[in-house]
C-alpha positions as CSV (number, residue, x, y, z in Angstrom):
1,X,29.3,-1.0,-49.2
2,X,29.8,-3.3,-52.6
3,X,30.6,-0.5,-54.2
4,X,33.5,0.9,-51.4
5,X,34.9,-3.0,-51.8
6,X,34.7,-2.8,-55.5
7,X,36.6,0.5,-55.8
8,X,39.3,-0.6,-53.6
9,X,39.6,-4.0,-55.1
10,X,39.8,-1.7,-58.5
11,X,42.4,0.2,-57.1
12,X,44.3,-2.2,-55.6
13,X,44.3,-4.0,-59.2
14,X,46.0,-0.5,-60.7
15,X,48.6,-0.6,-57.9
16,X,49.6,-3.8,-58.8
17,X,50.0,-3.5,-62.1
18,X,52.1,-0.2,-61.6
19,X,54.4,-2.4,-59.8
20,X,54.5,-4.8,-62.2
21,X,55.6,-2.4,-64.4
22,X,58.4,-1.0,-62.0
23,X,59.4,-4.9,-61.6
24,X,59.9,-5.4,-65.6
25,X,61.8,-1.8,-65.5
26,X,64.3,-3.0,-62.8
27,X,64.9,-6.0,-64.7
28,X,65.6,-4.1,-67.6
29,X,67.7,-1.5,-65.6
30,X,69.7,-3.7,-63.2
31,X,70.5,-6.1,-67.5
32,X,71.9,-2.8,-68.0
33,X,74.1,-2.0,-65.4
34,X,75.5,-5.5,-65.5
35,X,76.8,-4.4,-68.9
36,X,78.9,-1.8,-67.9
37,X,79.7,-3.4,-64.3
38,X,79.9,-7.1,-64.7
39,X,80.3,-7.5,-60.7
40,X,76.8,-5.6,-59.8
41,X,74.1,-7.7,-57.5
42,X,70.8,-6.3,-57.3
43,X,68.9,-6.5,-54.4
44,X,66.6,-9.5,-54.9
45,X,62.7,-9.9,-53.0
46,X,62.4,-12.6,-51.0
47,X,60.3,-15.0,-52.4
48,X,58.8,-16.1,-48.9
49,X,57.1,-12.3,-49.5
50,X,55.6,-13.6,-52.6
51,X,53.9,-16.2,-50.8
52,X,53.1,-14.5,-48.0
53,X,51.4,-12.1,-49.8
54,X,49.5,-14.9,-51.9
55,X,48.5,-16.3,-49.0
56,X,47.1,-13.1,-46.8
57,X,44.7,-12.6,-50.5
58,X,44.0,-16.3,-49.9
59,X,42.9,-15.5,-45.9
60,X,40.7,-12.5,-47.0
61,X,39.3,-14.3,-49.9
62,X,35.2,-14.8,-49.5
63,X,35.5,-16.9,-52.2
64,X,38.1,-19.0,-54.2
65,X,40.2,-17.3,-56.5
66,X,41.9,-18.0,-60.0
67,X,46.2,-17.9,-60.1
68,X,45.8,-14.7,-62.5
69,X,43.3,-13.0,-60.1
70,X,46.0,-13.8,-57.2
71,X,48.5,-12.8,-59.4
72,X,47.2,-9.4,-60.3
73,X,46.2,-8.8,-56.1
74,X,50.1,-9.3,-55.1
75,X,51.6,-8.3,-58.5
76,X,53.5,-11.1,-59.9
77,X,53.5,-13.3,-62.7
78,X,50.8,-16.3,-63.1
79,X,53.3,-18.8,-63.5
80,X,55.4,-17.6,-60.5
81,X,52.2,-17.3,-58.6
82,X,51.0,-20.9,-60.3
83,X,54.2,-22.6,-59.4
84,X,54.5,-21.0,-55.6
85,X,50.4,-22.2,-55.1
86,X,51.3,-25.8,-55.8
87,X,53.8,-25.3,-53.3
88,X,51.7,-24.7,-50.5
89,X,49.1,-27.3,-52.0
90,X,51.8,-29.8,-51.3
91,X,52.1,-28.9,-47.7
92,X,48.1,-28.8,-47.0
93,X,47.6,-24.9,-46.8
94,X,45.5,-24.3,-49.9
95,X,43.3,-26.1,-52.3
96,X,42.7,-26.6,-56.0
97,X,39.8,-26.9,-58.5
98,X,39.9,-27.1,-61.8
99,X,37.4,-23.8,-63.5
100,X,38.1,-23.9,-67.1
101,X,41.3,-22.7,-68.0
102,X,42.4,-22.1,-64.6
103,X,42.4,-23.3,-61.0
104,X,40.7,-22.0,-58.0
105,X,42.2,-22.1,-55.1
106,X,41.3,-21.4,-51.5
107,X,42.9,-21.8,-48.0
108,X,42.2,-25.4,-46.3
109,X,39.7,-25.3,-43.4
């Protein structure tokens, strides 16, 4: 059974880093269609998805987890994942410890 979590935690990782990847690429793309057409808006994400999606990794969590290892599971950057956790530490959803270089954070009981 470790080993079916494992593999999908694995593959999950991959997925997220492909669409990190897309993410820089739009960025790039959409820079480069505001060249040529000054008056272009791209369709932003809602950042209430980021944070949804932090905090649904947070819920499943058996364990507390670093902002990069967040940040890898719903695909954005550390500090955008850094920044939005303080957020919700703020407003008594999730909790912090100091592990090294990083914090830990888990959902409140």
């Amino acid at each position: 059974m470790a080993d079916i979590i494992n593999g999908l935690i694995a593959r999950r990782g991959e997925m997220a880093d492909q669409i990190r990847k897309l993410q820089a690429g739009l960025t790039h793309l959409d820079a480069t269609i505001e060249l040529f057409q000054p008056s272009y808006q791209p369709v932003r994400v809602n950042r209430g998805d980021t944070t949804r999606a932090m905090l649904d990794v947070l819920r499943e969590a058996t364990q507390p987890l670093t902002t990069p290892e967040i940040a890898e599971r719903i695909g954005s950057s550390v500090k955008r994942t850094g920044i939005a956790l303080c957020g919700q530490r703020s407003r008594g959803l999730v909790r912090s410890q100091r592990t090294g270089k990083c914090m830990a954070w888990e959902m409140m009981p």
